[in-house]
C-alpha positions in Angstrom: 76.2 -47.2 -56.2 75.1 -47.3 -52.4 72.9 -49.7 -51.0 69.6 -47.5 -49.8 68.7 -48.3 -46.3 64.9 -48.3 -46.6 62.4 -47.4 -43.1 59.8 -49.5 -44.8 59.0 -51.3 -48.1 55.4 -52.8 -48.4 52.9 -53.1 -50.9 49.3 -53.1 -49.5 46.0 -53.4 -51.0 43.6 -49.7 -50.7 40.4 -49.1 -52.1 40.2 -45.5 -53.6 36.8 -43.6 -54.0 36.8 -41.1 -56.8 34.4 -38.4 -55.8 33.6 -34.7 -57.1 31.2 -32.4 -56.5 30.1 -29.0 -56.6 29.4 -27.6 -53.2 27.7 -23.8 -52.6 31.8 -22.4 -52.3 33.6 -24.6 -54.4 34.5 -27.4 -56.7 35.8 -30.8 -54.7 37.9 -33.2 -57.3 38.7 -35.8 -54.3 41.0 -39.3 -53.7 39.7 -41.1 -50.5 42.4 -43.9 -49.9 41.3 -46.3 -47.3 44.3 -48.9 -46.2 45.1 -50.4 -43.2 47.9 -48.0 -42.1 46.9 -44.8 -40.6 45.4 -46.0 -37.6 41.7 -46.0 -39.1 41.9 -42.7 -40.6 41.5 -42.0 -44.6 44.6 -40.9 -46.8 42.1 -37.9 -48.8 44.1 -36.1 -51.8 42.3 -33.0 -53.4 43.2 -33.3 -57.2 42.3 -29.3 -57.7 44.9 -28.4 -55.5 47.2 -30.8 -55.0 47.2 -31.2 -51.4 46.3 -34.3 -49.0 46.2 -35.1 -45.4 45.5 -38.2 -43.4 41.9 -37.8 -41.7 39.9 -39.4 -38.8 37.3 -38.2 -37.0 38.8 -36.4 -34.7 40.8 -34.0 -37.3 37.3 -33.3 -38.4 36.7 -31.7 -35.1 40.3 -30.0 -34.7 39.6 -25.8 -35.4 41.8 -24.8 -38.6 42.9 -28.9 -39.4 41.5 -28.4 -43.4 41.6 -24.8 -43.6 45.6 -25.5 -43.0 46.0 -28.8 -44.7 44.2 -27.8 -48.0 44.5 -24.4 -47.6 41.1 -23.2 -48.0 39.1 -20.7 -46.9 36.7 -21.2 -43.5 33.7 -21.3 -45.4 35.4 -24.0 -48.1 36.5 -26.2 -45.0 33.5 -26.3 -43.3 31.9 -27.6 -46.5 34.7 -29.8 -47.1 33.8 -31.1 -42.8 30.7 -31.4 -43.7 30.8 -33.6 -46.8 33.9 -35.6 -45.0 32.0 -36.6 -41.6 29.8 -38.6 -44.0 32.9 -40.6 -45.4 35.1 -40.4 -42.7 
């Protein structure tokens, strides 16, 4: 068997938050990782879909960032925005 030639290896220490909620277009089952990679920004995971992406502040602000990443309607991402500038 091959040796693997790893990029990185680490274990780190994250605090998750557990959240859902019920907002007036959908259902939000979500992971909010917080480590010390990703610059600052918050490793969120939506358990309904199965989809995450790594947000800051400034993705909040980006047109189409969580319609794209979680594929969801404009309406379900600015509900999603909302609920995320408080965390975030």
């Amino acid at each position: 068997m091959e040796d693997r030639f790893y990029l990185y290896n680490d274990v780190v220490d994250t605090k998750t938050r557990f959240i859902s909620f019920m907002g007036e277009e959908s259902r939000y089952d979500l992971a909010i990782t917080t480590t010390d990679r990703f610059y600052g920004k918050k490793l969120v995971l939506n358990m309904q879909s199965n989809r995450f992406a790594i947000i800051g502040p400034d993705d909040l602000e980006e047109e189409g960032y969580l319609e794209h990443a979680f594929q969801l309607s404009e309406a379900e991402a600015e509900e999603l925005s909302h609920f995320l500038m408080e965390i975030v």
